[in-house]
C-alpha positions in Angstrom: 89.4 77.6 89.0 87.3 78.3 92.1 89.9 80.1 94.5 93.9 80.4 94.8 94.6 81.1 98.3 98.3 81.9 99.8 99.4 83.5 103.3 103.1 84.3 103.6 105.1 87.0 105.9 106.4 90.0 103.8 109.3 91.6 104.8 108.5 93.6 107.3 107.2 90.4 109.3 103.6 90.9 108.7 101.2 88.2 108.4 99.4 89.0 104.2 96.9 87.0 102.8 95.9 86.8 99.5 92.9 85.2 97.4 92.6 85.4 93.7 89.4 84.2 91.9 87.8 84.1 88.9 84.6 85.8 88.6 82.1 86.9 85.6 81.7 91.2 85.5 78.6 92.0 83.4 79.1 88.6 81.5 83.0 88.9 81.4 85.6 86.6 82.7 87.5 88.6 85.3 89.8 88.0 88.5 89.0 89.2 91.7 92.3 89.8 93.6 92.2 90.4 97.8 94.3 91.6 100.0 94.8 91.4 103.4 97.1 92.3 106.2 97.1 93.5 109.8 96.1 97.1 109.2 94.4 97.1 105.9 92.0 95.1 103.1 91.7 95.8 99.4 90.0 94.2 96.6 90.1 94.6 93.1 88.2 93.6 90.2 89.7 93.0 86.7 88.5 92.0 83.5 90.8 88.5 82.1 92.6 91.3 79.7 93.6 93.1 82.3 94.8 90.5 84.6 96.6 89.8 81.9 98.6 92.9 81.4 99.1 93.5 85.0 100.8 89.5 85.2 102.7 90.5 82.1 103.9 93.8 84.0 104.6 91.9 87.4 106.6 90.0 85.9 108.9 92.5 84.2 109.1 94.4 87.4 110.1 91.8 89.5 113.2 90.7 86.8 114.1 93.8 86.7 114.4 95.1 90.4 116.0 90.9 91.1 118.8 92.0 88.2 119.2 95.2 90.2 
């Protein structure tokens, strides 16, 4: 996987990029998640683990507010 790309409007009408790529940390497999919309960038690095955990939790947080 070299880079995911998407660019969508949010619902507040806002133009919001974002890139997801994989990436080594210190001989790691990680994900490198950006961000961007009009007023504001942010990046995060995360280990494969922890990309996991934070897919898994997405993903029960979304059901949940959807059933709500």
């Amino acid at each position: 996987m070299n880079k995911l790309e998407k660019r969508f409007i949010n619902e507040f009408g806002n133009t919001i990029e974002v890139k997801i790529s994989e990436i080594d940390i210190k001989g790691i497999k990680g994900v490198s998640i950006f961000i961007s919309g009009p007023t504001s960038d942010t990046e995060n690095q995360v280990t494969l683990g922890e990309a996991k955990a934070i897919h898994e939790l997405l993903g029960l947080c979304i059901e949940q507010i959807e059933n709500n």
